[in-house]
N, C-alpha and C positions, 0 to 999 in steps of 0.2 A: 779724174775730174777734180780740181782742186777750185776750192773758192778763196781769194786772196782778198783778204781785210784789209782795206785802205785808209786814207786819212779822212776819206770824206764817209765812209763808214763808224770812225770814233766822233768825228764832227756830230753826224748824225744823234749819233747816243747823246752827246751834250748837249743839243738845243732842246730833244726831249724830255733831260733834266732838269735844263732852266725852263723849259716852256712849260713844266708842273709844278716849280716851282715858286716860278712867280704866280701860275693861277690861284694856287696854297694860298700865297701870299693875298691876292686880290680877293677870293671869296671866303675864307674863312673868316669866322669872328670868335674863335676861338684862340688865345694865346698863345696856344703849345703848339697849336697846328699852325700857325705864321712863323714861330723860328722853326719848324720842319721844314716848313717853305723855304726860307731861309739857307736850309740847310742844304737841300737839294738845290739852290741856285748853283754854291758857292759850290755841290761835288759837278754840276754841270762846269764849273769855269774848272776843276781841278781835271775834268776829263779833255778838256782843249789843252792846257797847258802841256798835260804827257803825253796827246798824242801829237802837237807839233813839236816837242824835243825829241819824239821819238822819231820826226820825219826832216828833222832839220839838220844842218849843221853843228851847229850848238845843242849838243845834248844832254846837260846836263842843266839848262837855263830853266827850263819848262820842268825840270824835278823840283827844285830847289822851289820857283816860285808854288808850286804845288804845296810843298811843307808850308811855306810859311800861309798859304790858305787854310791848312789844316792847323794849325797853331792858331790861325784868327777863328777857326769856325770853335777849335774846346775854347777859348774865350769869350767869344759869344754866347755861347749855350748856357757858358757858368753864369754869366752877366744875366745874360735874360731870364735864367729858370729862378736864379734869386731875385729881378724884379716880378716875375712871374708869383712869387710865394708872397713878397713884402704887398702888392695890388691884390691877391687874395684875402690877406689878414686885414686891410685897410676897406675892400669891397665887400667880400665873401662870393665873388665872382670873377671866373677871369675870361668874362666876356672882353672884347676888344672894345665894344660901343661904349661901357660901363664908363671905359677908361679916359674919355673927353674929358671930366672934370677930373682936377686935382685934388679936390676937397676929400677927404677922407669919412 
């Protein structure tokens, strides 16, 4: 008895990623825990990319767009975690709500 993993099987696993990681995103008011959000959207969209080059024709489209998500997300993380530290030394909190004004 064999169970064969399909595309709607990997589909699956990615909507679950984005669908926690937008909630991250939606209910946290914590900073770190919105680019985790964040971060989970972006492995949700890297898990549809490889599993339709792995189901398609073109198989190498859906790797490649993959890296370059993963090149955007250590980018992001470096951008954010430094505005992340510069809104703590300016607040001393890195509530989300804090962060509505710009005033220091």
């Amino acid at each position: 008895m064999e169970s064969a993993i399909g595309l709607n099987h990997f589909l699956a696993v990615g909507l679950i990623l984005f669908c926690l990681g937008l909630f991250c995103v939606l209910t946290r008011r914590n900073a770190i825990g919105v680019l985790m959000g964040v971060e989970l959207i972006l492995n949700g969209a890297n898990v549809n990319y490889v599993a339709f080059s792995k189901y398609s024709a073109a198989a190498v489209d859906g790797q490649v767009f993959s890296v370059f998500v993963i090149m955007l997300a250590a980018a992001e993380a470096a951008i954010g975690l430094a505005l992340v530290l510069a809104i703590y030394r300016s607040f001393r909190a890195i509530d989300v709500s804090v962060m509505r004004t710009l005033r220091g």
